[in-house]
C-alpha positions in Angstrom: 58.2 60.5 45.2 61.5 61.0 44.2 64.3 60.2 46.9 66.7 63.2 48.0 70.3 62.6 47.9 72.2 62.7 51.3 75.2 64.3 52.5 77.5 64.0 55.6 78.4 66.6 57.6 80.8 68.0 60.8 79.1 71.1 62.1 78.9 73.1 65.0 76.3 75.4 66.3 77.6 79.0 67.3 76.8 80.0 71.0 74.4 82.9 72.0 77.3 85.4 72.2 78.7 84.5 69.1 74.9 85.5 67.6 73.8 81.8 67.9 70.6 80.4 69.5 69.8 80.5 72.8 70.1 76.6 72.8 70.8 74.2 69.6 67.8 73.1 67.7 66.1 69.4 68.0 68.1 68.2 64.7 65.7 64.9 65.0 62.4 63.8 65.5 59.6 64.2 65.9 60.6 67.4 64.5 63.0 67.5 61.9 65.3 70.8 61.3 65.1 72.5 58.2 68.0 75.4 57.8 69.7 76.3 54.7 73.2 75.9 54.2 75.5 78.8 52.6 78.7 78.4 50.7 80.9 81.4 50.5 77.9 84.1 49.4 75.7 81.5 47.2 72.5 80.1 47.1 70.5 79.8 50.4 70.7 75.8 49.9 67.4 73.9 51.8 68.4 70.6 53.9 67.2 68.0 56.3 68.4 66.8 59.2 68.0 63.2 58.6 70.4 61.5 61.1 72.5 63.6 63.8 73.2 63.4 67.7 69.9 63.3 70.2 71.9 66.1 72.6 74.4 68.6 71.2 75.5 72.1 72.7 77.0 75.1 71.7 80.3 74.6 70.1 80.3 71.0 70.5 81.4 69.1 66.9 79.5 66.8 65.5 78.1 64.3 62.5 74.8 64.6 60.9 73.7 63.1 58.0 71.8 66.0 56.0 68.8 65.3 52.9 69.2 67.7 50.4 65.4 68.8 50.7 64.5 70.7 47.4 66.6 68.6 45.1 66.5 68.5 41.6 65.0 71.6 41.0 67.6 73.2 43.3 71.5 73.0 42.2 73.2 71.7 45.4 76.8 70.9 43.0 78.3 73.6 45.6 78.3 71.0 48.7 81.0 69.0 47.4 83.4 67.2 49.8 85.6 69.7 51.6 82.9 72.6 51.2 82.7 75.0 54.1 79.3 76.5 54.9 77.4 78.5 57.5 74.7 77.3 59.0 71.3 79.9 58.8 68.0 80.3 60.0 66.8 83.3 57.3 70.1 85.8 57.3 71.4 84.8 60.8 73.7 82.8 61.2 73.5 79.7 64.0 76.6 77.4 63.2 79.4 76.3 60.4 80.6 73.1 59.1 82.1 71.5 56.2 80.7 68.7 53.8 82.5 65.2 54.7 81.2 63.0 52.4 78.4 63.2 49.7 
């Protein structure tokens, strides 16, 4: 099995009236959260929350540590350091962030 490469994030999940979820995701396990990640208009871009805070709400900034779930056949070169993305769940949008470390 080949090993996906990891990412750091800081992220924040929109709130309900800003077209968010009604509540953030579990981002660990025993379920792990799969969204894709969007720079500018690209590639929907698969990842894995590997490592991120037990409790999180709305608006509330945070760290995760992301696996970059369908790599090598995907091109991920766009979540560089200093990236900006959105955060989706098929074409809605539930948060934004920025890539901190790669």
């Amino acid at each position: 099995m080949i090993e996906s490469p990891e990412i750091e994030v800081e992220m924040t999940f929109l709130t309900k009236a800003e077209g968010g979820r009604d509540r953030p995701p579990v981002l660990t396990t025993p379920k792990l959260y799969r969204p894709h990640l969007v720079v500018g208009g690209g590639e929907y871009l698969g990842v894995i929350f590997l490592a991120a805070p037990e409790f999180i709400e709305p608006q509330q900034s945070f760290v995760a540590t992301l696996g970059l779930a369908y790599h090598p056949q995907v091109d991920y070169s766009a979540l560089v350091p200093g990236a900006e993305f959105t955060v989706r769940e098929g074409a809605r949008i539930v948060g934004r962030g920025r890539v901190t470390k790669r």
